[in-house]
C-alpha positions in Angstrom: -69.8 -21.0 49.4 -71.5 -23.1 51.9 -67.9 -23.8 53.3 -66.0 -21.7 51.8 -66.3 -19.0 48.2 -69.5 -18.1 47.0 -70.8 -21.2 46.6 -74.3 -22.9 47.8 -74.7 -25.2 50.1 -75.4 -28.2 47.0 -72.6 -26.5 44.7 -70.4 -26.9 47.7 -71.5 -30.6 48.0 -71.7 -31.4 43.8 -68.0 -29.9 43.6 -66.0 -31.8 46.0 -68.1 -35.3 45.0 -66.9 -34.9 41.5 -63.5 -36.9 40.2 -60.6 -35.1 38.5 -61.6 -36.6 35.5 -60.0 -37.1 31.3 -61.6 -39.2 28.5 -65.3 -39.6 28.1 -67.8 -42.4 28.6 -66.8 -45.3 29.5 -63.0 -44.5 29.0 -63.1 -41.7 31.6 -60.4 -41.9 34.0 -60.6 -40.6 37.5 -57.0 -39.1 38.0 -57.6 -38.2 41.4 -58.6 -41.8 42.4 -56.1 -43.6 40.5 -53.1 -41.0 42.3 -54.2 -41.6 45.8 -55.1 -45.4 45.2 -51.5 -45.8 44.5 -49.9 -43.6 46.9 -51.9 -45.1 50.0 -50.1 -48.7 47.9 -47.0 -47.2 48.0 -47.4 -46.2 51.5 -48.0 -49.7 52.2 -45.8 -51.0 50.0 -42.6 -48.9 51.9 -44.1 -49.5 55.1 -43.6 -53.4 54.8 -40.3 -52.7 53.3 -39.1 -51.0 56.3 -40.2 -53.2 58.6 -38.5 -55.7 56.9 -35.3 -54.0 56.8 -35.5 -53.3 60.8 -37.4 -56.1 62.1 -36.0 -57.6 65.4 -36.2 -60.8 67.3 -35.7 -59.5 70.7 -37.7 -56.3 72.1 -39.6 -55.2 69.0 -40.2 -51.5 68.7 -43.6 -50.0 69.2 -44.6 -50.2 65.4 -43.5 -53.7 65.1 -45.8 -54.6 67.4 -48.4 -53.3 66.3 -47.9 -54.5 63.0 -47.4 -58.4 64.5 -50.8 -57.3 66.3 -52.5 -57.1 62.9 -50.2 -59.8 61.2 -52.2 -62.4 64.2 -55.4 -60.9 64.1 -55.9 -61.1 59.9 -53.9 -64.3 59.9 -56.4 -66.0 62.6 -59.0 -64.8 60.8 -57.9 -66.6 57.4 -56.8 -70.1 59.4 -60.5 -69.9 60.8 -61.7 -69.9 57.4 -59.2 -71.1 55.1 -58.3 -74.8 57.2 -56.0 -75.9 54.0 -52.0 -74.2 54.1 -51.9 -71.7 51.7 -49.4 -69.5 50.6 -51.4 -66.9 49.2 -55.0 -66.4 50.7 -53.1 -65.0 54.0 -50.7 -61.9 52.9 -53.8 -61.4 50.1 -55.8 -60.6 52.9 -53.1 -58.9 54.6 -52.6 -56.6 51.5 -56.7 -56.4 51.3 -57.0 -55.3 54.9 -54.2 -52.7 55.2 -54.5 -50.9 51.9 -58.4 -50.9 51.8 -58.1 -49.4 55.6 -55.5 -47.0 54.5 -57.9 -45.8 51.0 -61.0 -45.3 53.6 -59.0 -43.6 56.4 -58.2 -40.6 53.5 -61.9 -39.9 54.5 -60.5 -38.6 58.2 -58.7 -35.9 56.3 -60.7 -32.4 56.3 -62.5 -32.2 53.2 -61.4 -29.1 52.2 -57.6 -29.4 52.9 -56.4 -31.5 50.2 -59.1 -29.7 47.6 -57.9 -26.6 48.9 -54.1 -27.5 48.8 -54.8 -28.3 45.0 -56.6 -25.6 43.5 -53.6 -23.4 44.6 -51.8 -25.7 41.5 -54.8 -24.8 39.3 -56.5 -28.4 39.9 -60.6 -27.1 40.5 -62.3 -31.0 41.2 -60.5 -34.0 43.4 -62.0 -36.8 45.5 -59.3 -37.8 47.5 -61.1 -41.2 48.8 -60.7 -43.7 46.6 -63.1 -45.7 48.1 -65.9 -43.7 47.0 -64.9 -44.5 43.5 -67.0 -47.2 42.2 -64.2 -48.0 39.8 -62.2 -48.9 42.6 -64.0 -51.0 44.4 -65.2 -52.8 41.6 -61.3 -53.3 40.8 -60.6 -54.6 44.0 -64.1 -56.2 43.8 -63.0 -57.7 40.2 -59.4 -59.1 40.8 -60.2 -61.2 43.7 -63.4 -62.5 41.4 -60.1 -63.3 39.3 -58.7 -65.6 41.9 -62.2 -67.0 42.8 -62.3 -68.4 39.2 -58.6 -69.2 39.5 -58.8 -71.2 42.3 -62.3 -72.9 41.2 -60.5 -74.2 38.1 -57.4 -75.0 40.2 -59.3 -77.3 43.1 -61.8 -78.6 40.6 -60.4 -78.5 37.3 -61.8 -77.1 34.3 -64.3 -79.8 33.7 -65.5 -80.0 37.9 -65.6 -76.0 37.5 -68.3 -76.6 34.5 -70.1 -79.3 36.5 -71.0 -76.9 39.5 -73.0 -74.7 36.8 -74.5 -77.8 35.5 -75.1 -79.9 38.7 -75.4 -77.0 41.5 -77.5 -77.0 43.4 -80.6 -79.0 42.4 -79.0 -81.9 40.6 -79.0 -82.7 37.1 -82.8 -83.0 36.1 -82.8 -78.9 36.4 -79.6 -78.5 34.6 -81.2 -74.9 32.9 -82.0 -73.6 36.2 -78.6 -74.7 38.0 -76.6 -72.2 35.7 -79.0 -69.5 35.7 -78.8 -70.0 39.7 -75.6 -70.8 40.1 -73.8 -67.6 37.5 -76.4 -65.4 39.8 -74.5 -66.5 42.9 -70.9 -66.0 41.3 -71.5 -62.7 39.8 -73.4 -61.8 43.2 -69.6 -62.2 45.0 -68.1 -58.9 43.3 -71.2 -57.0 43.2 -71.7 -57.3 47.0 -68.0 -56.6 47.5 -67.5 -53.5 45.3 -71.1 -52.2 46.0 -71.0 -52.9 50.1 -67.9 -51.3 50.0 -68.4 -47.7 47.8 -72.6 -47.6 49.3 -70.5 -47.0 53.0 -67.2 -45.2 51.9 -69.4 -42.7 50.0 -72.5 -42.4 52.7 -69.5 -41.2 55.2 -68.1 -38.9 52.9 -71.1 -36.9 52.5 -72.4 -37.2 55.9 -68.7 -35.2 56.6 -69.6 -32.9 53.3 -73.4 -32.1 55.3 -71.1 -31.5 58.2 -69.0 -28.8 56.5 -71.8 -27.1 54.9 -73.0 -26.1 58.3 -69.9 -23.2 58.4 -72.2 -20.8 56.8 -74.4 -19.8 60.0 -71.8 -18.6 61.8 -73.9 -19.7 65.2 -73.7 -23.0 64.3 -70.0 -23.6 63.9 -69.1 -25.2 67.3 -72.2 -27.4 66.4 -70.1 -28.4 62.6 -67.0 -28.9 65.5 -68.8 -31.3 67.7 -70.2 -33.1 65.1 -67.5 -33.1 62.4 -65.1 -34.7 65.7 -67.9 -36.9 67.0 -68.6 -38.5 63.3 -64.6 -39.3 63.0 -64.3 -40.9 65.6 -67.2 -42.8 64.9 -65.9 -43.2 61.3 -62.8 -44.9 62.1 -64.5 -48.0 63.8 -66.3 -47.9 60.0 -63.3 -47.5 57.9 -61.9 -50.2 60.2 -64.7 -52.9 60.0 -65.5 -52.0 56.1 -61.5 -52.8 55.4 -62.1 -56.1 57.8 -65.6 -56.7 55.7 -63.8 -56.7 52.7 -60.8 -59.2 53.8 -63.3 -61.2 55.6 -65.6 -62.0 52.9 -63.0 -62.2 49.9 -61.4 -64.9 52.1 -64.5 -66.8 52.5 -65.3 -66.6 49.2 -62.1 -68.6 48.1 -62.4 -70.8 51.0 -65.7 -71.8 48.9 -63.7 -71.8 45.8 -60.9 -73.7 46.8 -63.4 -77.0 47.9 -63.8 -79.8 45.5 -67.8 -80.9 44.5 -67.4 -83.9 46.8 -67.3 -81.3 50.0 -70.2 -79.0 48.7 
């Protein structure tokens, strides 16, 4: 192929963009996503474990402090935004940050190592980015919709939460218009998460796929080096800021959910 067999160039490309995949329709499952989804959570998951088990008040070790590092930065970023105490919105976005960053930074890996790894166990199709999965995002996208709603009802109670469809944002003479307007903008929230997210995640993967596919002219392969190292490096300040995206506006978002009508 292209990279590597006797494939073409768009074979090469078609085969490692489609999922490990069982069911049909719209109960299809993505194996491959699902897998490295939770394993990057686990990874997470152990990691805080750890540093819980050896965390130190005195000299901290060199992972400590980096983790503290990030612990500031995402919790700034939420006191910025979030001005009320809250127990949750903080180590939410902590979780959001870290495991989002983690699911995009499996796009650094070569793209034909884990494929390749794989097929020696008889497994012929895996994405191993979860991110460009629409079905995760959207899940991600989806459960902090949850909370939006949650907190909406919680801060404004059921009957305030039916009065900003009725009342927002041009009163109550234009009642019909308010809740067409006002459902767009809710629903708008987890499309521009999930869709922002996958359009970027899945843009850099086959930017690094066009990269690979430039092995078959053999006079061009310290041009696929140069460029394949130049585009990671560049790609981990956009894994970074897409994970930070992601945090930042899911905290916003129930910022806005968590005010009363009197403060819109």
């Amino acid at each position: 192929m292209a990279a590597s067999g006797d494939l073409t160039s768009v074979e090469y490309i078609q085969h490692h963009l489609k999922n490990n995949s069982i069911g049909d329709g719209f109960w299809t499952l993505n194996l491959d996503t699902i897998i490295f989804g939770w394993l990057t959570f686990a990874l997470v998951a152990f990691a805080a474990f750890r540093m819980r088990k050896s965390l130190t008040a005195g000299t901290p070790s060199g992972i400590q402090s980096f983790l503290e590092l990030i612990v500031e930065f995402v919790g700034g970023q939420v006191k910025s935004i979030f001005t009320e105490a809250n127990k949750l919105v903080a180590p939410l976005a902590m979780t959001i940050f870290v495991w989002v960053f983690l699911m995009n930074a499996m796009d650094l890996i070569p793209v034909d190592l884990i494929p390749k790894i794989l097929s020696w166990f008889g497994v012929d199709y895996v994405k191993p980015v979860p991110t460009t999965d629409l079905g995760t995002t959207f899940a991600l996208a989806i459960s902090v919709f949850a909370i939006i709603i949650y907190y909406n009802i919680k801060f404004k109670g059921p009957i305030g939460y039916i009065k900003m469809f009725l009342f927002h944002p041009f009163g109550k003479w234009l009642m019909p218009v308010n809740i067409i307007m006002t459902t767009i903008e809710e629903l708008a929230k987890p499309v521009s998460l999930g869709l922002r997210l996958f359009g970027n995640m899945f843009a850099g993967e086959l930017l690094f796929l066009l990269i690979a596919t430039l092995i078959v002219i053999q006079a061009l392969i310290p041009l696929q080096i140069v460029l394949g190292l130049g585009w990671a490096i560049f790609h981990i300040l956009v894994i970074t800021l897409q994970a930070f995206i992601f945090m930042l506006l899911s905290t916003v978002y129930l910022s806005l959910a968590s005010q009363t009508l009197d403060d819109h």
